[in-house]
C-alpha positions as CSV (number, residue, x, y, z in Angstrom):
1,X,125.3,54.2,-41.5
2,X,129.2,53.9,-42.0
3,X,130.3,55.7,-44.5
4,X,133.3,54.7,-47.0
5,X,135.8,56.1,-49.3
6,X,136.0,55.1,-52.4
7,X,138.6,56.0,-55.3
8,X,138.9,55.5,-59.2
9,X,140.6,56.8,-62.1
10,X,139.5,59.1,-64.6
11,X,140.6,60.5,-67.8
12,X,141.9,63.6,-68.3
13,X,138.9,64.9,-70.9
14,X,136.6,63.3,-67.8
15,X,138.0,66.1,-65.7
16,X,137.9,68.8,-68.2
17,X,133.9,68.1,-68.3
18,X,134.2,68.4,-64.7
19,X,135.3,71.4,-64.3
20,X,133.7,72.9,-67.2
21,X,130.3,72.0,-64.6
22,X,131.5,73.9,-61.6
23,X,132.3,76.9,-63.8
24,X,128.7,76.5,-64.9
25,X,127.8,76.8,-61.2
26,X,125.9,73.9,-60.4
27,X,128.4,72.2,-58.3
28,X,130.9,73.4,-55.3
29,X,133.2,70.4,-56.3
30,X,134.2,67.3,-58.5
31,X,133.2,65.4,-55.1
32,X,129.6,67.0,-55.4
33,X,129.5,65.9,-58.9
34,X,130.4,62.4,-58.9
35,X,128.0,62.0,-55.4
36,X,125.1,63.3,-57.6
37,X,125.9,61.2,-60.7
38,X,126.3,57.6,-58.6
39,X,123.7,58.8,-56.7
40,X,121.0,59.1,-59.9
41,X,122.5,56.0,-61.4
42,X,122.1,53.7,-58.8
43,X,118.5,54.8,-58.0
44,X,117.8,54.7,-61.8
45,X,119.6,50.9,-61.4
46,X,117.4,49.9,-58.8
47,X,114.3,51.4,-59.8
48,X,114.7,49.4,-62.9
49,X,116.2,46.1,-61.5
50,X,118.4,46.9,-64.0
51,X,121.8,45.1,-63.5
52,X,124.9,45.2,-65.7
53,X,125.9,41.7,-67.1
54,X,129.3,42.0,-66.1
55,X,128.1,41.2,-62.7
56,X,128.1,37.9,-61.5
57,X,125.8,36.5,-59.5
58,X,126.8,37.1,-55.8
59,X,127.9,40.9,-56.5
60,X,124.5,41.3,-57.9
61,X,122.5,39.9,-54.9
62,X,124.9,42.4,-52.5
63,X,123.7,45.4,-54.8
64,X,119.7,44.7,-53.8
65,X,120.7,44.5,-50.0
66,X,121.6,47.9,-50.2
């Protein structure tokens, strides 16, 4: 499996939550945080066939060949 970076922006409160976690201890890093959070989103998507409307069709037949 390749694997491939992806980047976004956040807000500034976004990262105050953040690092308010990894001062709680349960993450090493932001990058640990936002892999567990997609991570638990997309199985929770796909468990639930669940996809967003703003999705058009083609996008949303890529997703379930994941």
């Amino acid at each position: 499996m390749k694997k491939r970076l992806i980047t976004f922006k956040v807000t500034d409160s976004m990262i105050k939550w953040m690092s308010d976690m990894m001062s709680m201890g349960n993450y090493d890093s932001r990058s640990e945080l936002v892999r567990d959070a997609l991570t638990e989103f997309l199985e929770k998507e796909d468990y639930e066939r669940n996809i967003p409307d703003k999705l058009n069709i083609r996008e949303s037949e890529q997703l379930h060949k994941m």
